[in-house]
NUDRENGU-958177 format. One record per atom (N, C-alpha, C): residue number from 1; residue in one letter; atom name; x, y, z. Coordinates in steps of 0.2 Angstrom, whole numbers, plus 2048, in hexadecimal, padded with zeros to 3 digits. Example, Ala and Ser with C-alpha at 12.3 -4.5 7.8 and 13.67 -1.06 7.14 Angstrom:
! residues 2
(1 A N (842 7E4 827)) (1 A CA (83E 7EA 827)) (1 A C (842 7F0 827)) (2 S N (840 7F5 823)) (2 S CA (844 7FB 824)) (2 S C (840 800 827)) 
This chain:
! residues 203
(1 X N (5C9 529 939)) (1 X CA (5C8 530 936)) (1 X C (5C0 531 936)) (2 X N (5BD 52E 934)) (2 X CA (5B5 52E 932)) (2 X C (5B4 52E 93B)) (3 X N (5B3 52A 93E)) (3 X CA (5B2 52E 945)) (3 X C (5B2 531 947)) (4 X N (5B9 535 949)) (4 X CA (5BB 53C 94A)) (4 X C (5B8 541 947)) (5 X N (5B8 540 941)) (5 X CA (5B2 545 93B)) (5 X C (5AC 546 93D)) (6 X N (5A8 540 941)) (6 X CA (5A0 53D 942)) (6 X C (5A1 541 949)) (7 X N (5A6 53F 94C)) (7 X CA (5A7 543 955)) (7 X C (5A3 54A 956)) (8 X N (5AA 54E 94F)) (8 X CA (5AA 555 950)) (8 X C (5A4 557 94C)) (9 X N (5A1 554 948)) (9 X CA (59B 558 947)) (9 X C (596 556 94A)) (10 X N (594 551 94D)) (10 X CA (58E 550 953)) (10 X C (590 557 958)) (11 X N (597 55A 95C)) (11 X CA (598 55E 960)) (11 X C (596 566 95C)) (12 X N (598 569 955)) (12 X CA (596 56D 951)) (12 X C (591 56D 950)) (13 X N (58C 568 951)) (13 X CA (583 567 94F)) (13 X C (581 569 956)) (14 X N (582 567 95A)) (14 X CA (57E 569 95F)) (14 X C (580 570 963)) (15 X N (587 572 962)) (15 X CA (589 579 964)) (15 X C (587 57F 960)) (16 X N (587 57E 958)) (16 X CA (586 582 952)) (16 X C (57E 580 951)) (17 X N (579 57B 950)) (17 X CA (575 57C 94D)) (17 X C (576 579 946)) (18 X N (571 574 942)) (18 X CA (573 573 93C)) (18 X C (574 57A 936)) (19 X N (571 57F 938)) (19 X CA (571 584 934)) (19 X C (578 588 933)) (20 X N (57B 587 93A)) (20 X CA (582 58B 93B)) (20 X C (587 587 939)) (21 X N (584 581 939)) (21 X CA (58B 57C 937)) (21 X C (590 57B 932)) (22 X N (596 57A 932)) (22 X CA (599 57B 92B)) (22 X C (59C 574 92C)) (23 X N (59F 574 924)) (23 X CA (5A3 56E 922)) (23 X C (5AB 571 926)) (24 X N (5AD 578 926)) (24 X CA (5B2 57C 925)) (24 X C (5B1 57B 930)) (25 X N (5AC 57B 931)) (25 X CA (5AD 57B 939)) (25 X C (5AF 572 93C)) (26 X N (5AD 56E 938)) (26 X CA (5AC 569 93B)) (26 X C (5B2 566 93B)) (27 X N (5B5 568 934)) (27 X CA (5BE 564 931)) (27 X C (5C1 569 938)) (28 X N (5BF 56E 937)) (28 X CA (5C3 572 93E)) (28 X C (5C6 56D 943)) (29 X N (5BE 56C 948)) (29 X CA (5BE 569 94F)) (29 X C (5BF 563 94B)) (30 X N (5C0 55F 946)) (30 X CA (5C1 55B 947)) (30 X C (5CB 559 947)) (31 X N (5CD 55F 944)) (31 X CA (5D2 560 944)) (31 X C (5D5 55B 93B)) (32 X N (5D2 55D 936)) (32 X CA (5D3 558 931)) (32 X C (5D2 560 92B)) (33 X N (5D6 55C 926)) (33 X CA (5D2 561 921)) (33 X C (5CE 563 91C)) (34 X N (5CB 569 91A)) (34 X CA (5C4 567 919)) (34 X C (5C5 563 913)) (35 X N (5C9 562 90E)) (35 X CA (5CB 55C 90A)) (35 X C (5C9 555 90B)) (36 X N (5CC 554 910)) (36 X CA (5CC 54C 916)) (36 X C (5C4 54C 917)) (37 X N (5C0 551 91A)) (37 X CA (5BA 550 91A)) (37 X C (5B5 54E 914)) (38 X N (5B8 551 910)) (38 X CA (5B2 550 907)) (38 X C (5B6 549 907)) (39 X N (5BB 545 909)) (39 X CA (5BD 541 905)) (39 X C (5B8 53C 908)) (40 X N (5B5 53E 90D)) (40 X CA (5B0 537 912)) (40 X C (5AA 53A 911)) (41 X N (5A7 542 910)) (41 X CA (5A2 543 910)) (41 X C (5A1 54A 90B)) (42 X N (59D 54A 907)) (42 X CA (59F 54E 902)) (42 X C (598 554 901)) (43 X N (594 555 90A)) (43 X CA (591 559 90C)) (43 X C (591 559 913)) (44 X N (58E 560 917)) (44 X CA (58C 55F 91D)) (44 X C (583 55B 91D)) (45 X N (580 55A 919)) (45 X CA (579 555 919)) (45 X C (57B 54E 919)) (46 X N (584 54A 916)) (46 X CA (585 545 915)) (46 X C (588 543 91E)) (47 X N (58B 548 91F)) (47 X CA (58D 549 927)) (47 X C (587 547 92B)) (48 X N (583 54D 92A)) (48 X CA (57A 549 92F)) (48 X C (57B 542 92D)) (49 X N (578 53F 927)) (49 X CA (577 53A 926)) (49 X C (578 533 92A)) (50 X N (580 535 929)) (50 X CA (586 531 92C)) (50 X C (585 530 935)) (51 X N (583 539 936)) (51 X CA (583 537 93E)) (51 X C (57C 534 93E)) (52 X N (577 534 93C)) (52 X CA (56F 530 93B)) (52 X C (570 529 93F)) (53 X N (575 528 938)) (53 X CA (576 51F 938)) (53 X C (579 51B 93F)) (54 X N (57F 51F 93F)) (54 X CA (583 51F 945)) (54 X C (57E 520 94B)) (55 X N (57B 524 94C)) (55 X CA (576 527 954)) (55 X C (570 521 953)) (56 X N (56E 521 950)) (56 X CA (56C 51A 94E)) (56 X C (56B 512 950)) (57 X N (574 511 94E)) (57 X CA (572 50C 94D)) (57 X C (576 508 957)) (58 X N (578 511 95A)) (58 X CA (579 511 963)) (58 X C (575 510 964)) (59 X N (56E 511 961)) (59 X CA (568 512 966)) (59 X C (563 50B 967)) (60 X N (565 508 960)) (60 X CA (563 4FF 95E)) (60 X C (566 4FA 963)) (61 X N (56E 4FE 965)) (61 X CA (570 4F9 968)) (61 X C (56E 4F8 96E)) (62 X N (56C 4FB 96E)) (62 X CA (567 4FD 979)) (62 X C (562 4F7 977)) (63 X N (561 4F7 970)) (63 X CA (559 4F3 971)) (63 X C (55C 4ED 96F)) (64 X N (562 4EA 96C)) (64 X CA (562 4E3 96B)) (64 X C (560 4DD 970)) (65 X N (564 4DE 977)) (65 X CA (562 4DB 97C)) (65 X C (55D 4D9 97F)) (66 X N (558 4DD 97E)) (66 X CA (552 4DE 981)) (66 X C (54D 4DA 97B)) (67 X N (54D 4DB 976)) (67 X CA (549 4D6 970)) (67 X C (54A 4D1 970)) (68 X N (550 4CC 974)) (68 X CA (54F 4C6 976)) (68 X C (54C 4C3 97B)) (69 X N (549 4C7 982)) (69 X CA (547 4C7 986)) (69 X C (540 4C8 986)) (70 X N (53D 4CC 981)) (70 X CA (535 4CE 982)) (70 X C (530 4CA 982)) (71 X N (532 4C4 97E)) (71 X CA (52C 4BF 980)) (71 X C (52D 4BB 985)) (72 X N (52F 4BC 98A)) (72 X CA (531 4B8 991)) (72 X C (52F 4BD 996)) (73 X N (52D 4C3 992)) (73 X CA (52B 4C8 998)) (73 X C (522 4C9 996)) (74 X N (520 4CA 9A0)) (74 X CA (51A 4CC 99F)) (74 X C (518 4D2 99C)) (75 X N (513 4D3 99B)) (75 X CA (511 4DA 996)) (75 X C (513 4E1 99B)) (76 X N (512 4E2 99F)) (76 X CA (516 4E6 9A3)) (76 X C (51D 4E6 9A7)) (77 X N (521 4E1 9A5)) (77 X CA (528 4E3 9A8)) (77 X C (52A 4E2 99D)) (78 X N (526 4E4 99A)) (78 X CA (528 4E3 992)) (78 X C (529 4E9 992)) (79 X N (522 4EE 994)) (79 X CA (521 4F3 994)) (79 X C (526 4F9 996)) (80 X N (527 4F7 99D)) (80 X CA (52B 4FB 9A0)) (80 X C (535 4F8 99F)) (81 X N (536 4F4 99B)) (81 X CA (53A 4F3 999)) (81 X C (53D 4F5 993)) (82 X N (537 4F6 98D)) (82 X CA (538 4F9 987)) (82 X C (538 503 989)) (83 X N (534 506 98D)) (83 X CA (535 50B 98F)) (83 X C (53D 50E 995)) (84 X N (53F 509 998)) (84 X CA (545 50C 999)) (84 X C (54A 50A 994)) (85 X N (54A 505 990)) (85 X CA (54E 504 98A)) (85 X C (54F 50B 985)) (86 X N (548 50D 985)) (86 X CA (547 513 97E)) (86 X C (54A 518 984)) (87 X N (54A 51A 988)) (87 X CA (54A 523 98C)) (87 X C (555 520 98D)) (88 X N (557 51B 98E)) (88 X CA (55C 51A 98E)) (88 X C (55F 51A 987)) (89 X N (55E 518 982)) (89 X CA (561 519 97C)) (89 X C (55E 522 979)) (90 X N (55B 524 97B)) (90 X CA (557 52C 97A)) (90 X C (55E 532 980)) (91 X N (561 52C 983)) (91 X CA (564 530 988)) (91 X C (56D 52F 985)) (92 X N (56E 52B 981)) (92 X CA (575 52A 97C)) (92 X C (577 530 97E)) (93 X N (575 536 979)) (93 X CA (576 53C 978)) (93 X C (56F 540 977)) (94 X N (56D 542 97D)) (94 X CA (566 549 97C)) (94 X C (567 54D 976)) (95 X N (56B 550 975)) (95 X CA (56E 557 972)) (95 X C (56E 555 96C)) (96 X N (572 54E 96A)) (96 X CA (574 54C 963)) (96 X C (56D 54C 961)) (97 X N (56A 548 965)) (97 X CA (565 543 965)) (97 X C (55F 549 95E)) (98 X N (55D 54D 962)) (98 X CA (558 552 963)) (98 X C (55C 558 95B)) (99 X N (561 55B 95A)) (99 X CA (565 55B 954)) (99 X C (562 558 94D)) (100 X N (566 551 94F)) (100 X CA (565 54B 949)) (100 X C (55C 549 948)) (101 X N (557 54B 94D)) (101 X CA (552 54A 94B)) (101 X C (54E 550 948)) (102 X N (552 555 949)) (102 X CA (54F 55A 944)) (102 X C (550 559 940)) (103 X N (556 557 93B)) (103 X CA (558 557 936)) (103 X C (558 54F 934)) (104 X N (555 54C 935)) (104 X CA (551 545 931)) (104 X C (550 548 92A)) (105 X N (54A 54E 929)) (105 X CA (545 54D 924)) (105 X C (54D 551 91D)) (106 X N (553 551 920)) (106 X CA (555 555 91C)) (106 X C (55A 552 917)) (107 X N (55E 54C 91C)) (107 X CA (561 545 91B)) (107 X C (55E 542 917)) (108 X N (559 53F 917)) (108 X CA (555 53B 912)) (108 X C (555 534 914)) (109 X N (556 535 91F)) (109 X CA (556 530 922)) (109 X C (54E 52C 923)) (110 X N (54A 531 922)) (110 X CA (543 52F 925)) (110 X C (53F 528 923)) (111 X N (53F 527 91E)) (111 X CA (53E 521 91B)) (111 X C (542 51A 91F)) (112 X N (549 51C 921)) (112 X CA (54C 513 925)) (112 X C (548 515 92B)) (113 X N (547 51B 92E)) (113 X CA (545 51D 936)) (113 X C (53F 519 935)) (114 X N (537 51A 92E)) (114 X CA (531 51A 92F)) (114 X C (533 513 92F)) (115 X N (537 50E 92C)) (115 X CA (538 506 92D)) (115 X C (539 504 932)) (116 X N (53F 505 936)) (116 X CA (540 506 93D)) (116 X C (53A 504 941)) (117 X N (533 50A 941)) (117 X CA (52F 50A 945)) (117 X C (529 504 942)) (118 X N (52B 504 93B)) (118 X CA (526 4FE 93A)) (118 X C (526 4F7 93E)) (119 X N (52D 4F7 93E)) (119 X CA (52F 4EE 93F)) (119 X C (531 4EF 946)) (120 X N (530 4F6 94A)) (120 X CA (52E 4F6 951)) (120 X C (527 4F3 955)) (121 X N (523 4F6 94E)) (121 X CA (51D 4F9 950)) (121 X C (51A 4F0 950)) (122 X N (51E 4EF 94B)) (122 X CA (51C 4E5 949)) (122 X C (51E 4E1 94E)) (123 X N (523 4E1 951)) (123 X CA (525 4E0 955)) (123 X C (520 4DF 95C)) (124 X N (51F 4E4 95E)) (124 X CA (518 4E7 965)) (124 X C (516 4E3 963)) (125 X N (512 4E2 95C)) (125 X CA (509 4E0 95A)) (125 X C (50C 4D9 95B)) (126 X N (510 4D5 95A)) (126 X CA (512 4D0 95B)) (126 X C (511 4CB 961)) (127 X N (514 4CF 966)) (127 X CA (516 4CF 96E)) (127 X C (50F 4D2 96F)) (128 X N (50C 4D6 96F)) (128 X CA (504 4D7 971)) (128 X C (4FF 4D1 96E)) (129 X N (500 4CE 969)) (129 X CA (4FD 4CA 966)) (129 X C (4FC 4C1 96D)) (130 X N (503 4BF 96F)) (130 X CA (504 4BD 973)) (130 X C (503 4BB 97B)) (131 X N (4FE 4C5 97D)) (131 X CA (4FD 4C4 981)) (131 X C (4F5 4C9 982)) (132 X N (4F2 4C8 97C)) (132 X CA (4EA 4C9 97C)) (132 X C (4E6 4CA 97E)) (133 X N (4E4 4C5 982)) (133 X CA (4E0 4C3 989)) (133 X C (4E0 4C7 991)) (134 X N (4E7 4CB 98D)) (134 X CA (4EA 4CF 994)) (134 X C (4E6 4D7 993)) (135 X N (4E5 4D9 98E)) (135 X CA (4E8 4E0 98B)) (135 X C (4E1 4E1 987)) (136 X N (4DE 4E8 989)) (136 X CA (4D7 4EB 988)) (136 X C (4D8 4EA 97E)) (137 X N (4DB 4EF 97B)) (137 X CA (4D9 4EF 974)) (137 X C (4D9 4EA 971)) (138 X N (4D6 4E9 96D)) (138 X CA (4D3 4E5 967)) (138 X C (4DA 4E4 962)) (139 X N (4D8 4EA 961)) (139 X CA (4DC 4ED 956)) (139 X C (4E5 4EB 959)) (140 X N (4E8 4E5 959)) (140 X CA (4ED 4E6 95C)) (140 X C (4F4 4E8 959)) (141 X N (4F2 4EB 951)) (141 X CA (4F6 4EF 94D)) (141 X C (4F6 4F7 951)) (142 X N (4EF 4F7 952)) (142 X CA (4EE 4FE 953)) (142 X C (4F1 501 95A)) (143 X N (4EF 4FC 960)) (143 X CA (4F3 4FA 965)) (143 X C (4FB 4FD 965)) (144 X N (4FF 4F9 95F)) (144 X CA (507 4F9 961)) (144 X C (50A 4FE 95E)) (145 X N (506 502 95A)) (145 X CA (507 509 957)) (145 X C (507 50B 95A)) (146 X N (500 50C 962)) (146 X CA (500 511 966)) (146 X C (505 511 96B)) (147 X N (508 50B 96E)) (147 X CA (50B 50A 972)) (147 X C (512 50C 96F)) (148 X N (513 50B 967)) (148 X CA (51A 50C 967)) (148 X C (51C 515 964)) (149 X N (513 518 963)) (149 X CA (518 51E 962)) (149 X C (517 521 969)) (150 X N (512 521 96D)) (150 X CA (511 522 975)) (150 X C (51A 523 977)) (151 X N (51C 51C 97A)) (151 X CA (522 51B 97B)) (151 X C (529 522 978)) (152 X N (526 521 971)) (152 X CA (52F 525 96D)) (152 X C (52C 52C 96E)) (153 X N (526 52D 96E)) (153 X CA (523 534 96C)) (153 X C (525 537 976)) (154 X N (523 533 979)) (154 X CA (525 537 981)) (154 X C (52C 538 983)) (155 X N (52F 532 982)) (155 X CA (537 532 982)) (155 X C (53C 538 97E)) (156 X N (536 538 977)) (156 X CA (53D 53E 974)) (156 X C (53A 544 975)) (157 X N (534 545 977)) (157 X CA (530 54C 979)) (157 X C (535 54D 980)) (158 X N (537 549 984)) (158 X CA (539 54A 98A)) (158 X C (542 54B 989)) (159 X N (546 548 983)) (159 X CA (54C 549 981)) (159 X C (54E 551 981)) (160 X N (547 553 97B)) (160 X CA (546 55A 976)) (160 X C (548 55F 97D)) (161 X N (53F 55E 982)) (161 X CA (53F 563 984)) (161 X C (542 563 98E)) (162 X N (542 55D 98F)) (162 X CA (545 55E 997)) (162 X C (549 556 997)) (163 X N (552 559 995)) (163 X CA (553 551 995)) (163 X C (557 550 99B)) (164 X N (555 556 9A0)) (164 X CA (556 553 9A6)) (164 X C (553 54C 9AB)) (165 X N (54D 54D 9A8)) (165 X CA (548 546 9A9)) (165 X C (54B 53F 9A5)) (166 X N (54F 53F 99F)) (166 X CA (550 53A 99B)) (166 X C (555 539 9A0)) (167 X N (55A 53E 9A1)) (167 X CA (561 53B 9A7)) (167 X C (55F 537 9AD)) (168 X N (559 53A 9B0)) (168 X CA (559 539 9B5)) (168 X C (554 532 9B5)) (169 X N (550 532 9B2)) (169 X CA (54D 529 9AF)) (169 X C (548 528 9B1)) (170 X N (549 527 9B7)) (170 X CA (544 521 9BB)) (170 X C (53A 524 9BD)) (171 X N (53A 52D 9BE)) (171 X CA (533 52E 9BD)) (171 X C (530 530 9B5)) (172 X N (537 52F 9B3)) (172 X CA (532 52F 9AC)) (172 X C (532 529 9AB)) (173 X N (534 521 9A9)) (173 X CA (532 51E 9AD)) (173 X C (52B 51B 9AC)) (174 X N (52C 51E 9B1)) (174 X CA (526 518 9B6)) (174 X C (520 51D 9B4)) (175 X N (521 526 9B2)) (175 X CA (519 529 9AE)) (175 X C (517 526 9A6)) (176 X N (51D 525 9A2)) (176 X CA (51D 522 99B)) (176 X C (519 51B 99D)) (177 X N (51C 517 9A0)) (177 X CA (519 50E 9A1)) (177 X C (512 50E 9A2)) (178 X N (513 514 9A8)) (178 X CA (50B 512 9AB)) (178 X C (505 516 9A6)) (179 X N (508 51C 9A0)) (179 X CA (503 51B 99C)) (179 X C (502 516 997)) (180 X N (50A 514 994)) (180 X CA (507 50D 991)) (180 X C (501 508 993)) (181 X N (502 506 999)) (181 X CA (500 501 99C)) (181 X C (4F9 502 99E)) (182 X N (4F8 508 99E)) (182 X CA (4F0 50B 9A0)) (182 X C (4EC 50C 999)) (183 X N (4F0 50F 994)) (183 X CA (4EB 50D 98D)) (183 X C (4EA 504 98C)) (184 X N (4EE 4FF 98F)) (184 X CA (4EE 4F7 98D)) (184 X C (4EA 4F7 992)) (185 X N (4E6 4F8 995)) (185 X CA (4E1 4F7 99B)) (185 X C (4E6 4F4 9A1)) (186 X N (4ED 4F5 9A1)) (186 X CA (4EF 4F0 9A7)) (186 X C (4F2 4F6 9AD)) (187 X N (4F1 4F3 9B3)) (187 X CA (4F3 4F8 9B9)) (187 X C (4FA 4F7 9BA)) (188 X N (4FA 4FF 9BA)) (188 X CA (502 4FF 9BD)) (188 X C (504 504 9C4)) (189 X N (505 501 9C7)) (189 X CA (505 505 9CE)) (189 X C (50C 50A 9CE)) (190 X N (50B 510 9D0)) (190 X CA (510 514 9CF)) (190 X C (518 512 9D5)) (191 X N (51D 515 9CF)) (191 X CA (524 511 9D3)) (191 X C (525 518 9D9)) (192 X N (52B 514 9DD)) (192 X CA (52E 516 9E2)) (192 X C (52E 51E 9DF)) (193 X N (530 520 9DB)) (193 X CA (534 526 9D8)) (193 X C (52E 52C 9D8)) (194 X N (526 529 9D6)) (194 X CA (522 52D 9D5)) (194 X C (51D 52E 9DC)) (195 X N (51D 527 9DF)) (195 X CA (519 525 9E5)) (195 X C (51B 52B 9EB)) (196 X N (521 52A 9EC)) (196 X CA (524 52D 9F2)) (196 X C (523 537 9F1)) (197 X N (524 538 9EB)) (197 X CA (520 53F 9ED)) (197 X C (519 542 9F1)) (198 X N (516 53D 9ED)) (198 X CA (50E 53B 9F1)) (198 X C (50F 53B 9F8)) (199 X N (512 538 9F7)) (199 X CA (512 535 A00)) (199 X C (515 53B A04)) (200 X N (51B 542 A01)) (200 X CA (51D 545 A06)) (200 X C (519 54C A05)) (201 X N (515 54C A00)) (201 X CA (510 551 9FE)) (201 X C (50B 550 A03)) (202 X N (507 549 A05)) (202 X CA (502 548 A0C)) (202 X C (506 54B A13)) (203 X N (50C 54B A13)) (203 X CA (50F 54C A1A)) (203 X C (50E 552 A1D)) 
């Protein structure tokens, strides 16, 4: 039941807007009634919330796999592995995605997101710590702050505003990485996807 609840108001958030959205529309499509709904969620703010946690805790799963892998990778396939991980879990649901982030400050989800980002951001400094000797900055706190809001701030800027580049993946890609990689002082030579326009641009 909470599923189906959780379904039909993700599809009323994104077709309505949070502003158009009702408790009376969502028991609708979800086909329950509006009873059934307050007995699990006893607002549409509790709804957001709910789909927060849930959208969420899809988008962590993308990264479980790859967290055990990162110290085994050099700094640039770390790189380019943590950015197609992020534009992949950003591409779950574009719609919902962009939705549920407007309405963070309203849920009173913001504070678990800003922890999220802390023990991401500890995470980088960690894994940059590691590899040093490779990598121009110094401050290596200040370092994984910039690579980790770079990374979320281009991917959900790309969700927001053309999420046909999130579908489609691979040049955005290899433009997100090779900014990373070019703030770390390390070279990233452009992929197949970027390259070959160039190439039939000269023809």
């Amino acid at each position: 039941m909470i599923s189906v609840i959780l379904d039909a108001a993700a599809r009323v958030l994104v077709h309505d807007g949070f502003h158009h959205a009702s408790t009376n529309r969502i028991a609708a499509v979800a086909g329950v009634s509006i009873g059934s709904l307050y007995q699990y969620f006893p607002s549409k703010e509790a709804l957001v919330a709910a789909l927060i946690d849930r959208h969420q805790q899809e988008m962590l799963g993308r990264f479980a796999p790859l967290l055990a892998e990162l110290a085994d990778l050099s700094v640039s396939d770390a790189v380019h592995a943590v950015v197609k991980v992020m534009i992949e879990a950003h591409a779950v649901d574009p719609a919902l995605h962009k939705v549920l982030q407007e309405e963070v400050p309203r849920s009173g989800r913001l504070g678990q997101l800003d922890a999220l980002d802390r023990t991401v951001t500890e995470l980088v400094s960690g894994f940059l710590a590691m590899h040093r000797r490779e990598i121009v900055p110094v401050d290596l706190d200040l370092a994984a702050f910039v690579v980790v809001t770079m990374i979320e701030a281009l991917t959900h800027s790309a969700v927001v505003t053309h999420p046909e580049w999130v579908l489609r993946g691979h040049a955005l890609e290899a433009a997100v990485t090779r900014a990373v990689l070019s703030y770390l002082g390390l070279v990233s030579e452009p992929g197949p996807s970027e390259a070959e326009p160039r190439r039939a641009r000269r023809r």
